[in-house]
C-alpha positions in Angstrom: 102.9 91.1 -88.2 100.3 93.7 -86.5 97.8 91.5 -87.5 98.8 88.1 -86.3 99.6 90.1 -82.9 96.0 90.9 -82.9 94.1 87.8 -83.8 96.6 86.3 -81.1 95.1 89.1 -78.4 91.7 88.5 -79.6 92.2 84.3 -79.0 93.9 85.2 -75.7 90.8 87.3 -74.4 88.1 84.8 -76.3 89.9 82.2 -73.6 90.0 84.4 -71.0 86.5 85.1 -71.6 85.3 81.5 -71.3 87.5 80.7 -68.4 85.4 83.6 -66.3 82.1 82.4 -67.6 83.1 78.6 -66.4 84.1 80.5 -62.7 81.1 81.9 -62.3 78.9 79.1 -62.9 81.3 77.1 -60.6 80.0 79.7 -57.9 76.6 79.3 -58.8 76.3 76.3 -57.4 77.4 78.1 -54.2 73.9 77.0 -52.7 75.6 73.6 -51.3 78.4 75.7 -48.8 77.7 77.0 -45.3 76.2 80.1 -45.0 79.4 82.3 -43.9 80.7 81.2 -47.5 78.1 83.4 -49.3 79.3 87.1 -49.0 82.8 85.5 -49.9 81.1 84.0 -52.7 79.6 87.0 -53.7 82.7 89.1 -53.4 84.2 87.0 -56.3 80.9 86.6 -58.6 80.9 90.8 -58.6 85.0 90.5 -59.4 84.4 87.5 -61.8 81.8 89.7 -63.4 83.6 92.8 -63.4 86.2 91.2 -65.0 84.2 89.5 -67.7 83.0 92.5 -69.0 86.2 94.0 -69.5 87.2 91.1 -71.3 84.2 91.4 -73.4 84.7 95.2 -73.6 88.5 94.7 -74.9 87.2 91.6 -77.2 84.4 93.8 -78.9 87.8 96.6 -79.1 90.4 94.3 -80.5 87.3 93.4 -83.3 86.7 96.3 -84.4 90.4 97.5 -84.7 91.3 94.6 -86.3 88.0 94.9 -89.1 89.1 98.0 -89.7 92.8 97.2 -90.7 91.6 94.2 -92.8 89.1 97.3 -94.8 92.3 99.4 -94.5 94.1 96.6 -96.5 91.7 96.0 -98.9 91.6 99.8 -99.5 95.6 99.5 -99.7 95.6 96.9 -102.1 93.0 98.7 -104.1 94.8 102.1 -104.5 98.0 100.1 -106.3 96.5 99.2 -109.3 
């Protein structure tokens, strides 16, 4: 059960992840609006940003946890016989 919880998380924050990188180069093309748009635009890229690396920071996280419980079942398994 923990681990379907966690390879859920880790496909929620994978599509999180990709939604951000999509936003941002939406803004890149941020060249095309008036002038008063860029600090606006630039206000979201550093959020957008921000926010992609924690999603990248909790992905990496949720990776690692969930290695080490598939190692912890294996070792499990292991100590049965």
């Amino acid at each position: 059960m923990l681990r379907s919880r966690i390879e859920s998380a880790l496909k929620n924050i994978s599509k999180k992840n990709i939604e951000y990188q999509h936003q941002l180069k939406e803004l890149e093309v941020g060249d095309t609006l008036p002038q008063s748009f860029s600090l606006l635009i630039r206000i979201v890229q550093s959020r957008l940003t921000h926010g992609l690396s924690n999603f990248r920071t909790t992905d990496i996280l949720l990776q690692e946890v969930f290695a080490g419980l598939q190692v912890y079942h294996i070792f499990s398994g292991l100590e049965e016989y």
